[in-house]
PDBQT receptor file of N, H, CA, C and O in Angstrom, charges set to zero:
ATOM      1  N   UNK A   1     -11.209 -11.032 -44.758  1.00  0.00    +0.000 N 
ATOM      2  CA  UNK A   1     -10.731 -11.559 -43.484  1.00  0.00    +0.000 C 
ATOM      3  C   UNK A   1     -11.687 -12.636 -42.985  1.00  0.00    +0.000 C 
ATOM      4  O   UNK A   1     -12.907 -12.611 -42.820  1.00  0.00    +0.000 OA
ATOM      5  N   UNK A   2     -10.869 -13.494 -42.814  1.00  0.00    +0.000 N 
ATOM      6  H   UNK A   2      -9.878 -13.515 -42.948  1.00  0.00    +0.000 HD
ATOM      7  CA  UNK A   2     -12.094 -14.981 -41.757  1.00  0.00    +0.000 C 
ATOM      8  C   UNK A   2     -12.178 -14.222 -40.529  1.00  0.00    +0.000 C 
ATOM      9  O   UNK A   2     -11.681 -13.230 -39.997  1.00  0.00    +0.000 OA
ATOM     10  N   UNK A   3     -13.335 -15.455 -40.242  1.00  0.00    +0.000 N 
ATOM     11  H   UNK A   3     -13.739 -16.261 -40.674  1.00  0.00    +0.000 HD
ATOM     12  CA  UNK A   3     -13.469 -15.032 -38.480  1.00  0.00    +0.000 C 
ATOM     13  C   UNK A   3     -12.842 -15.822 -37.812  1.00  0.00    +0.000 C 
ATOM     14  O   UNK A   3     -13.419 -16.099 -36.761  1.00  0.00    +0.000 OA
ATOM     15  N   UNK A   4     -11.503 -16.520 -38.027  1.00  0.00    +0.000 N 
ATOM     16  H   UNK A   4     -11.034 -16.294 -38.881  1.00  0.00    +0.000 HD
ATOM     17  CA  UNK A   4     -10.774 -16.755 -37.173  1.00  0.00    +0.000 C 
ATOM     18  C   UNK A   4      -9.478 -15.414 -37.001  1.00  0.00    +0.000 C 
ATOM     19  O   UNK A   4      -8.582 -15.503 -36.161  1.00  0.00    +0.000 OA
ATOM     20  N   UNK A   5      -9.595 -14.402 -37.820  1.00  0.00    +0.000 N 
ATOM     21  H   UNK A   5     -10.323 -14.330 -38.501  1.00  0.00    +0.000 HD
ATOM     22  CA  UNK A   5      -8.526 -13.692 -38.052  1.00  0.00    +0.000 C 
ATOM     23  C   UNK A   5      -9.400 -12.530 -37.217  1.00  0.00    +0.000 C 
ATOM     24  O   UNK A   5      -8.858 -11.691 -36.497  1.00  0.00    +0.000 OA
ATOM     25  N   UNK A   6     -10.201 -12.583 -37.338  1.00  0.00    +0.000 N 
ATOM     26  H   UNK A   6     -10.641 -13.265 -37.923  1.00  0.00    +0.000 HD
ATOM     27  CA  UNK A   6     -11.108 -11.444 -36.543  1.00  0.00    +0.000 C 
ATOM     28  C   UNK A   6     -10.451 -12.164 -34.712  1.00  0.00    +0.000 C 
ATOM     29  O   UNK A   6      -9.648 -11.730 -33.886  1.00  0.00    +0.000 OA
ATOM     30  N   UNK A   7     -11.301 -13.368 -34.787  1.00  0.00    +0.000 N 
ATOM     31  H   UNK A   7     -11.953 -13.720 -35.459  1.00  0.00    +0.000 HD
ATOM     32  CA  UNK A   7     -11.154 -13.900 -33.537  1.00  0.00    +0.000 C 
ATOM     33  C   UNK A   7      -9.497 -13.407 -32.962  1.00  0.00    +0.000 C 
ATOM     34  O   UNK A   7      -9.151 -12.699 -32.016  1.00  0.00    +0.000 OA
ATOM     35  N   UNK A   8      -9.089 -13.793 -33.515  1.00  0.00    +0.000 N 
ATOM     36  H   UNK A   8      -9.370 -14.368 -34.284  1.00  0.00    +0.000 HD
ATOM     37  CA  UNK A   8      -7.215 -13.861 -33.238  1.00  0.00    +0.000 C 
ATOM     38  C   UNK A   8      -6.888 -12.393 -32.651  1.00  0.00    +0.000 C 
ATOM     39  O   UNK A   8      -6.126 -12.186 -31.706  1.00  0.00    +0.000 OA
ATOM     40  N   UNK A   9      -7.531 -11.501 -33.311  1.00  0.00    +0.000 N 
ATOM     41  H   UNK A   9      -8.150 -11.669 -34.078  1.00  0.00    +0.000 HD
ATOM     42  CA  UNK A   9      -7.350 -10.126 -33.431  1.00  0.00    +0.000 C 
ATOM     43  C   UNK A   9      -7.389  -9.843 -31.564  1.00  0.00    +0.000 C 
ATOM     44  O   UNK A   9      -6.578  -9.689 -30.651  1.00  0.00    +0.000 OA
ATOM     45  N   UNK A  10      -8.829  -9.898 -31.752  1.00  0.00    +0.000 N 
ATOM     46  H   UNK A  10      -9.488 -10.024 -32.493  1.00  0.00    +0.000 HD
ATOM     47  CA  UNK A  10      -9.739  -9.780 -30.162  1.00  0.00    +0.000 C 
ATOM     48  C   UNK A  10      -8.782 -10.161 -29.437  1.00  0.00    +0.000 C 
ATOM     49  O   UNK A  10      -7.944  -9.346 -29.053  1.00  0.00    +0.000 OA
ATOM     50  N   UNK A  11      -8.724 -11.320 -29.145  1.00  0.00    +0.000 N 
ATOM     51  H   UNK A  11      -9.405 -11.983 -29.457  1.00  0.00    +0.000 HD
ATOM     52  CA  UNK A  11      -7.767 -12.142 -28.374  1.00  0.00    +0.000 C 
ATOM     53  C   UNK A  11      -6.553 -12.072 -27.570  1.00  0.00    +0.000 C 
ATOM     54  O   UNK A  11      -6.189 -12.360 -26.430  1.00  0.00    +0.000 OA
ATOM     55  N   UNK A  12      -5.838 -11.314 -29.180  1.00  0.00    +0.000 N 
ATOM     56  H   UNK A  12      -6.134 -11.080 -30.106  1.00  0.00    +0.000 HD
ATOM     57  CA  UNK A  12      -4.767 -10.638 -28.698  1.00  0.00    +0.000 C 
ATOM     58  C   UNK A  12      -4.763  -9.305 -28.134  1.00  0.00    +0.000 C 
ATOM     59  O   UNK A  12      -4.039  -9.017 -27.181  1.00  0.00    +0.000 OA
ATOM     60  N   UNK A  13      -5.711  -8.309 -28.808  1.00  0.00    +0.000 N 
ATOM     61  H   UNK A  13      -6.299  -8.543 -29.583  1.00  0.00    +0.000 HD
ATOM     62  CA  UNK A  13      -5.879  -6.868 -28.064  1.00  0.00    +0.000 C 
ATOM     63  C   UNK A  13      -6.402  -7.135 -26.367  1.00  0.00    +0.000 C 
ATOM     64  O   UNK A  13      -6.091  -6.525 -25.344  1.00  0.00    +0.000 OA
ATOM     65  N   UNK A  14      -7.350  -8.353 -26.593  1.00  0.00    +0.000 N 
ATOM     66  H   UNK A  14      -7.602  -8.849 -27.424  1.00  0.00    +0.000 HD
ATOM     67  CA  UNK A  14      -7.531  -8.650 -24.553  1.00  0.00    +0.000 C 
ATOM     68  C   UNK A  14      -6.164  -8.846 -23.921  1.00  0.00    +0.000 C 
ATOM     69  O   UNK A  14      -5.692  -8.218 -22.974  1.00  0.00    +0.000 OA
ATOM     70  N   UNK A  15      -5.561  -9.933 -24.689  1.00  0.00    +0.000 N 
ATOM     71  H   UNK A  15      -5.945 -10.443 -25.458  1.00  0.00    +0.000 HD
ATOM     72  CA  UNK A  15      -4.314 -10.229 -23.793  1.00  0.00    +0.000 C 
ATOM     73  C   UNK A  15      -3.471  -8.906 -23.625  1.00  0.00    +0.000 C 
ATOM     74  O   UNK A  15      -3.273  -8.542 -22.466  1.00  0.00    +0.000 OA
ATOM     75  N   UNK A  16      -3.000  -8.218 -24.555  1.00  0.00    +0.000 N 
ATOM     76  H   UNK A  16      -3.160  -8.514 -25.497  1.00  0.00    +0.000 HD
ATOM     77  CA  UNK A  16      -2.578  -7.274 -24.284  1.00  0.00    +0.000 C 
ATOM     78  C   UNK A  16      -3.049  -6.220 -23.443  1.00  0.00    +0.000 C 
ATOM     79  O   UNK A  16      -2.139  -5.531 -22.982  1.00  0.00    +0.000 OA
ATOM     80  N   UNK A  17      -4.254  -5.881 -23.097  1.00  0.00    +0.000 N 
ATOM     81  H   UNK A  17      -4.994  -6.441 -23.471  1.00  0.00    +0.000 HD
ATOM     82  CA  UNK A  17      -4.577  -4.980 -22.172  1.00  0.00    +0.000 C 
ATOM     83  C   UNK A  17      -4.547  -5.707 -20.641  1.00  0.00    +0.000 C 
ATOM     84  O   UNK A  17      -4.295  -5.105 -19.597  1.00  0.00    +0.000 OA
ATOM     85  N   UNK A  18      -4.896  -7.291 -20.775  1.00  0.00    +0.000 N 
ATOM     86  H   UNK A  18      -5.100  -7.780 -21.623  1.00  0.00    +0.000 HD
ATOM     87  CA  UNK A  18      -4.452  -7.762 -19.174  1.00  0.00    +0.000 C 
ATOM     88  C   UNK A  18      -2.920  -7.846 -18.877  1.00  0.00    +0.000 C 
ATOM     89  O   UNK A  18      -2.631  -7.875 -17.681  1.00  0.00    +0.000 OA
ATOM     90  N   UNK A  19      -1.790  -7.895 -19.866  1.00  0.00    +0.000 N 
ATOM     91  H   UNK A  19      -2.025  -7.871 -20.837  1.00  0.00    +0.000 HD
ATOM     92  CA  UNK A  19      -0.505  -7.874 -19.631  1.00  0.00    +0.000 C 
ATOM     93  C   UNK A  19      -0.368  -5.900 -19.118  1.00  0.00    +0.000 C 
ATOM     94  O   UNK A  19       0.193  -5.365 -18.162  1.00  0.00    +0.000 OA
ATOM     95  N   UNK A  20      -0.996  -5.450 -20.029  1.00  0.00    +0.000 N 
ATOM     96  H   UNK A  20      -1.452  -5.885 -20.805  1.00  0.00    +0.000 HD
ATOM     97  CA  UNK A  20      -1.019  -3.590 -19.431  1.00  0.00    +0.000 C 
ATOM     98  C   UNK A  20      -1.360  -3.558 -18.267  1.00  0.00    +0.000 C 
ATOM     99  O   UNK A  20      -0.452  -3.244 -17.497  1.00  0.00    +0.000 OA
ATOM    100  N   UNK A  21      -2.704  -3.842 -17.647  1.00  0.00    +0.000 N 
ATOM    101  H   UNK A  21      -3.441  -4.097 -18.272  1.00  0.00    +0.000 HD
ATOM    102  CA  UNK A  21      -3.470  -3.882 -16.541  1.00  0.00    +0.000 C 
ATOM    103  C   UNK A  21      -2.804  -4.609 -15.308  1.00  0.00    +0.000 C 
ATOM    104  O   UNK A  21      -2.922  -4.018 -14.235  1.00  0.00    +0.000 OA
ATOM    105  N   UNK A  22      -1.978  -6.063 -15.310  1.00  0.00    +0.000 N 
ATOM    106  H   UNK A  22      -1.882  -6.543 -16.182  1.00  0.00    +0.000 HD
ATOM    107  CA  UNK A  22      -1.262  -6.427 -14.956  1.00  0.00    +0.000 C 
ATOM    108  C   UNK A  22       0.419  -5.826 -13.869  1.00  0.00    +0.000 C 
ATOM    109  O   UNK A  22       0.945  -5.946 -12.762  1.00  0.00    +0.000 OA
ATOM    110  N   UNK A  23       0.595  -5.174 -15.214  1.00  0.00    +0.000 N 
ATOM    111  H   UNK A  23       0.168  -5.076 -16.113  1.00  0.00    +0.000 HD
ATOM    112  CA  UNK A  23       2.217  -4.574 -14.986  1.00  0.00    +0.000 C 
ATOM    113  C   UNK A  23       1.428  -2.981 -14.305  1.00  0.00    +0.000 C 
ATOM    114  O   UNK A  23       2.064  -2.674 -13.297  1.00  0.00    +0.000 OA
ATOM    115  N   UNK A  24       0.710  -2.339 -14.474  1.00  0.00    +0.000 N 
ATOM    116  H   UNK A  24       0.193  -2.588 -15.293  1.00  0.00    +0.000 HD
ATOM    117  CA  UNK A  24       0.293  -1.369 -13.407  1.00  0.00    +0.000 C 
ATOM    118  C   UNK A  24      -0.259  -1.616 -12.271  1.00  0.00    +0.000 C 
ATOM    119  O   UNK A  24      -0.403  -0.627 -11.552  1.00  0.00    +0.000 OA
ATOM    120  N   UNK A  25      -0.808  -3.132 -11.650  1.00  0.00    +0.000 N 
ATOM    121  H   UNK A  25      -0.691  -3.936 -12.234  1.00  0.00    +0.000 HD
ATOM    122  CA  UNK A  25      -0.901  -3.302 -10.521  1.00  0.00    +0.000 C 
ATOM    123  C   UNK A  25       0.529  -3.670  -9.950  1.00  0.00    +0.000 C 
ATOM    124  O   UNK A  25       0.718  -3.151  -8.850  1.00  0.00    +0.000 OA
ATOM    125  N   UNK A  26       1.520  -4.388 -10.389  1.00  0.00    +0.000 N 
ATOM    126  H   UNK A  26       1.366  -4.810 -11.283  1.00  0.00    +0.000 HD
ATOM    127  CA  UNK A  26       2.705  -4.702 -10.134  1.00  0.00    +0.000 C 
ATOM    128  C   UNK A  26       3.153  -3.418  -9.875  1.00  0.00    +0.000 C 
ATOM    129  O   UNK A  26       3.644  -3.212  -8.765  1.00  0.00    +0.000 OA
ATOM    130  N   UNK A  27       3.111  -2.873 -10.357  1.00  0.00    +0.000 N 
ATOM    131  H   UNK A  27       2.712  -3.040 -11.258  1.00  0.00    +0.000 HD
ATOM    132  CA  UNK A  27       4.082  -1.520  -9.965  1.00  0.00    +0.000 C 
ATOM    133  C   UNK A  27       3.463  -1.018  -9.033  1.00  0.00    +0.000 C 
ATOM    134  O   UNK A  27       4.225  -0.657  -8.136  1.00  0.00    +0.000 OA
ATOM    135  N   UNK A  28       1.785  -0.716  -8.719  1.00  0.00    +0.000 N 
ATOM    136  H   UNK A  28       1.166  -1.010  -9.447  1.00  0.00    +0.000 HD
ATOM    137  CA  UNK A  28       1.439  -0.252  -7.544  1.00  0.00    +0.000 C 
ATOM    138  C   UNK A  28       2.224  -0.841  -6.355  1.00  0.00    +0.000 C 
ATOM    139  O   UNK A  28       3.138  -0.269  -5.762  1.00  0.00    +0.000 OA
ATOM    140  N   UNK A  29       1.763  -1.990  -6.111  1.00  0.00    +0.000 N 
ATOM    141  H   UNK A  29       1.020  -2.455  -6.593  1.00  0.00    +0.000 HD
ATOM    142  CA  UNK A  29       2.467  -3.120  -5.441  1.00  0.00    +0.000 C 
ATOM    143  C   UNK A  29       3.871  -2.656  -4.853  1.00  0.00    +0.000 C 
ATOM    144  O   UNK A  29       4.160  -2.221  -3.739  1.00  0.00    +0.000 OA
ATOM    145  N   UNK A  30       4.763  -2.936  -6.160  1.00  0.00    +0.000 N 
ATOM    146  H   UNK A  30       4.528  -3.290  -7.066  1.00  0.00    +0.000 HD
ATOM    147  CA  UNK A  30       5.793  -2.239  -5.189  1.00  0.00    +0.000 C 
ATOM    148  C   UNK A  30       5.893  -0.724  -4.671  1.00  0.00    +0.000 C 
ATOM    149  O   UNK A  30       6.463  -0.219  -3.703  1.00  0.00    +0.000 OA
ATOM    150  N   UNK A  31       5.265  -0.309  -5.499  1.00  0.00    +0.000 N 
ATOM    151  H   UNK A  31       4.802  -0.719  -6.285  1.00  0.00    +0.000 HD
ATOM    152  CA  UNK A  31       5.266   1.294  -4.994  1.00  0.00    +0.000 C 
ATOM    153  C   UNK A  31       5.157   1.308  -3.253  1.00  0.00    +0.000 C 
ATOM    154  O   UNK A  31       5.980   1.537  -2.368  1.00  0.00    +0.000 OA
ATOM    155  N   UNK A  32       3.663   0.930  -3.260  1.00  0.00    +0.000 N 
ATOM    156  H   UNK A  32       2.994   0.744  -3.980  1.00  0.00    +0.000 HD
ATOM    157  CA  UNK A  32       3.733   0.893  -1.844  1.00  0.00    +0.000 C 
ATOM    158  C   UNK A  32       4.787   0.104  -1.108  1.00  0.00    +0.000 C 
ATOM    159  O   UNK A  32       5.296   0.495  -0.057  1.00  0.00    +0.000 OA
ATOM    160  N   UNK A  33       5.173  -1.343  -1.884  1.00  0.00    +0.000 N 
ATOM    161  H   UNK A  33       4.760  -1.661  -2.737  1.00  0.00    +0.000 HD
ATOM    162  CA  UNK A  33       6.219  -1.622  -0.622  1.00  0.00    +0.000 C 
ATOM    163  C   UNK A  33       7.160  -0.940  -0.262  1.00  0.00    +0.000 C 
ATOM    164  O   UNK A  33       7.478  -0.808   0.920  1.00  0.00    +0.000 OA
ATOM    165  N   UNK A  34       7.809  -0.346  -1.331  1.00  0.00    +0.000 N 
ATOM    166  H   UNK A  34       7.551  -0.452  -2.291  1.00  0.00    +0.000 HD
ATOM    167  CA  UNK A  34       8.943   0.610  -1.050  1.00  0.00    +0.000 C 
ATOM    168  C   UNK A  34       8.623   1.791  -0.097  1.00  0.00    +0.000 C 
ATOM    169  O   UNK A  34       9.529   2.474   0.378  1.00  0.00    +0.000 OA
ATOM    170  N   UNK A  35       7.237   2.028   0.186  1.00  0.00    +0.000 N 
ATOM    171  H   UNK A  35       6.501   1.473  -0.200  1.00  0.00    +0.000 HD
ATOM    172  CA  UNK A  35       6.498   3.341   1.064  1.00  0.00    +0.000 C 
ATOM    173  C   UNK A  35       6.355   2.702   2.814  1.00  0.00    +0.000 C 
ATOM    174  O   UNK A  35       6.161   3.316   3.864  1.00  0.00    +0.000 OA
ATOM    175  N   UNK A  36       6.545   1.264   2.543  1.00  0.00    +0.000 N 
ATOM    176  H   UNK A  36       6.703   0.766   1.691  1.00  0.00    +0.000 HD
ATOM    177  CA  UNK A  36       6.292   1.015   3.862  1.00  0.00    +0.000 C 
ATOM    178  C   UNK A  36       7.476   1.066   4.922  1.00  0.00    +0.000 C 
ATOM    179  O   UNK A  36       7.326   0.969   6.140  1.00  0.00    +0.000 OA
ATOM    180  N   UNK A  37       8.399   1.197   4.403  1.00  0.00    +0.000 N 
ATOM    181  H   UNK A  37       8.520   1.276   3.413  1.00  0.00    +0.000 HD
ATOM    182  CA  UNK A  37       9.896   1.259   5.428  1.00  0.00    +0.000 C 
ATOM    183  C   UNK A  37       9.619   2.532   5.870  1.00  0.00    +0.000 C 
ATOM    184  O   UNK A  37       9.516   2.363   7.085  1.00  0.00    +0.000 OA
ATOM    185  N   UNK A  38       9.435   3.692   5.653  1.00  0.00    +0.000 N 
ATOM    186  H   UNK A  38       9.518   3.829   4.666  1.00  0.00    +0.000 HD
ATOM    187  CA  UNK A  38       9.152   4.853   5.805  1.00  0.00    +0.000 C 
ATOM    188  C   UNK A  38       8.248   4.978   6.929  1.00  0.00    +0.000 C 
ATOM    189  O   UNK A  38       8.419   5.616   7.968  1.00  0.00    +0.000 OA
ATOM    190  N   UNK A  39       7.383   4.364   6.614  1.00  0.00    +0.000 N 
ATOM    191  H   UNK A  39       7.244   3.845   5.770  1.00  0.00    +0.000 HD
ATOM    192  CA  UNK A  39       6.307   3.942   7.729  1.00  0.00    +0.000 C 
ATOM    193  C   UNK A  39       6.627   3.354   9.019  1.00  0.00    +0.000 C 
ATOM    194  O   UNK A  39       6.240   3.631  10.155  1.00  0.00    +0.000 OA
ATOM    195  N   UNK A  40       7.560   2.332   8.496  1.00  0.00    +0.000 N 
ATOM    196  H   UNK A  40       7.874   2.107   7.574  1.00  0.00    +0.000 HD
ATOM    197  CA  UNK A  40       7.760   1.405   9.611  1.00  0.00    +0.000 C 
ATOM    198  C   UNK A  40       8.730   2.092  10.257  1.00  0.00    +0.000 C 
ATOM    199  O   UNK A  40       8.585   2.096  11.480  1.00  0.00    +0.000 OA
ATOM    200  N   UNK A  41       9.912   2.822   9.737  1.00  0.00    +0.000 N 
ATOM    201  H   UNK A  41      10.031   2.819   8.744  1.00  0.00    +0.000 HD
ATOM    202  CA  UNK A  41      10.910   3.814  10.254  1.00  0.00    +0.000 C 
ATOM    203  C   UNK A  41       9.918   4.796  11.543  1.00  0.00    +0.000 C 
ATOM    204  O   UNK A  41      10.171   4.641  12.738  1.00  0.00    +0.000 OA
ATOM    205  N   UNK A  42       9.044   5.566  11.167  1.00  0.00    +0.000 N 
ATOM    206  H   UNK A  42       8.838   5.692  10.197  1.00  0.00    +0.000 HD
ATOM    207  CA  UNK A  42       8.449   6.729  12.211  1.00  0.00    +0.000 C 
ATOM    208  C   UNK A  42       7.429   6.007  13.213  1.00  0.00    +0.000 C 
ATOM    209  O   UNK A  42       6.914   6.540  14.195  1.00  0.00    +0.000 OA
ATOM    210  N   UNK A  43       7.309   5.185  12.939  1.00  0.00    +0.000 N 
ATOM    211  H   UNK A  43       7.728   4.752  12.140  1.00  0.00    +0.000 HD
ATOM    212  CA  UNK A  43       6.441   3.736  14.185  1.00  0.00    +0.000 C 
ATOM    213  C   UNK A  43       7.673   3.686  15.388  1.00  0.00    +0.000 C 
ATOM    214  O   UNK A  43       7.694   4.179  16.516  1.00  0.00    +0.000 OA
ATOM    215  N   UNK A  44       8.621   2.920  14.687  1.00  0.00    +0.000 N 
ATOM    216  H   UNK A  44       8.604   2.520  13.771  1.00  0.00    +0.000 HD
ATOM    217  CA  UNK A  44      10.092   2.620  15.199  1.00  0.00    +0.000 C 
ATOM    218  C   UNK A  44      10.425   3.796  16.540  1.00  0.00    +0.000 C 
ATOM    219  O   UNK A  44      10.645   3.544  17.725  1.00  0.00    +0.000 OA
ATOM    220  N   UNK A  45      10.350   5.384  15.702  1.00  0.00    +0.000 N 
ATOM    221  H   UNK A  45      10.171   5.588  14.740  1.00  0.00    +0.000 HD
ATOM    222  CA  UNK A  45      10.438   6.268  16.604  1.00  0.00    +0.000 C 
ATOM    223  C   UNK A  45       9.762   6.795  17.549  1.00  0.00    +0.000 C 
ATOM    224  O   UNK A  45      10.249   7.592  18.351  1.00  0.00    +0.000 OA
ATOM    225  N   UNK A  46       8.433   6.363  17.560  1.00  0.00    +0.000 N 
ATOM    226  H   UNK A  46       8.038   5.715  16.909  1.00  0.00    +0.000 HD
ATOM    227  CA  UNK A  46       7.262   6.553  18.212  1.00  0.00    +0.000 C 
ATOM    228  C   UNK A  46       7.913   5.794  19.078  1.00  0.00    +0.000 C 
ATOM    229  O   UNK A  46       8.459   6.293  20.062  1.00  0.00    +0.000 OA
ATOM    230  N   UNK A  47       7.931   4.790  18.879  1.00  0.00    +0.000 N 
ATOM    231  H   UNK A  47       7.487   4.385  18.080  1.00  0.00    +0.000 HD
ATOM    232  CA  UNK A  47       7.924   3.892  20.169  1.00  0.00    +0.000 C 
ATOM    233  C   UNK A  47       9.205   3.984  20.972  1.00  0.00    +0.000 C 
ATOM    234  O   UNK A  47       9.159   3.662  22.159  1.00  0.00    +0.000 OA
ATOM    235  N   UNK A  48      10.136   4.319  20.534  1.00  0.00    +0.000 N 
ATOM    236  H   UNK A  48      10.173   4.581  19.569  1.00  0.00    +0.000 HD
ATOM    237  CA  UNK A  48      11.430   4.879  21.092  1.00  0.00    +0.000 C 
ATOM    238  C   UNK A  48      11.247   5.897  22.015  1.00  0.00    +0.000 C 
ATOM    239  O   UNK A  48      11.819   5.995  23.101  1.00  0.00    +0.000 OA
ATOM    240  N   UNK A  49      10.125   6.926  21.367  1.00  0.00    +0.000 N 
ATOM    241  H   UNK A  49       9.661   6.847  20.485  1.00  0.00    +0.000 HD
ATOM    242  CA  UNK A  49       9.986   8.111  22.364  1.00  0.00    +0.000 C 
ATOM    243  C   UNK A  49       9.205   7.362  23.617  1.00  0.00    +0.000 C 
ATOM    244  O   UNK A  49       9.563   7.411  24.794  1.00  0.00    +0.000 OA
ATOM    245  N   UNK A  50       8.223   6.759  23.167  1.00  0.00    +0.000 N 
ATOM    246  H   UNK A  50       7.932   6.719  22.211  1.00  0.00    +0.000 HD
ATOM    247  CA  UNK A  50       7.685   5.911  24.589  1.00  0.00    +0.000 C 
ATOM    248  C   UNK A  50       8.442   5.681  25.790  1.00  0.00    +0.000 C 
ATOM    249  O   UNK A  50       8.259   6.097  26.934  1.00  0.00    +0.000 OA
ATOM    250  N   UNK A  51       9.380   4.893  25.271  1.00  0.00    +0.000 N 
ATOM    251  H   UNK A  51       9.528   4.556  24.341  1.00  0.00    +0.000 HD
ATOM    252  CA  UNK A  51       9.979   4.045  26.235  1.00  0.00    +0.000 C 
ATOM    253  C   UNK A  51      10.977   5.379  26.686  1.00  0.00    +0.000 C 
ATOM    254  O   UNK A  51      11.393   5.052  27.797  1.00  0.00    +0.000 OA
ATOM    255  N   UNK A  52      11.422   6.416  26.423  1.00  0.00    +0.000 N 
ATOM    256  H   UNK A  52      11.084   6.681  25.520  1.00  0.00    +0.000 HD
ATOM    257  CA  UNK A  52      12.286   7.119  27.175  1.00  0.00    +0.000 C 
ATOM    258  C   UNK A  52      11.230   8.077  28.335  1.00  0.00    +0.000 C 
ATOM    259  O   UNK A  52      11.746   8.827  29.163  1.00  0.00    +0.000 OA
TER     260      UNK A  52
């Protein structure tokens, strides 16, 4: 094996773990967005009870 085939190797196993690393912050991401309506829903009611 050359060491450009070595090199190539590396390269690609990095890219591939920042495309991994990547797509699990993305999904955090939405995770929480989808958690924030929920949130914003019992705020909503808080403040409803206020005002009555």
């Amino acid at each position: 094996m050359d060491i450009v085939d070595i090199l190539s190797a590396v390269i690609i196993v990095f890219s591939l773990g920042v495309f991994y690393w990547f797509g699990r912050f993305t999904q955090k991401l939405i995770k929480q967005h989808y958690d924030i309506y929920g949130l914003l829903y019992d705020v909503e009611e808080m403040e409803k009870e206020k005002k009555r």
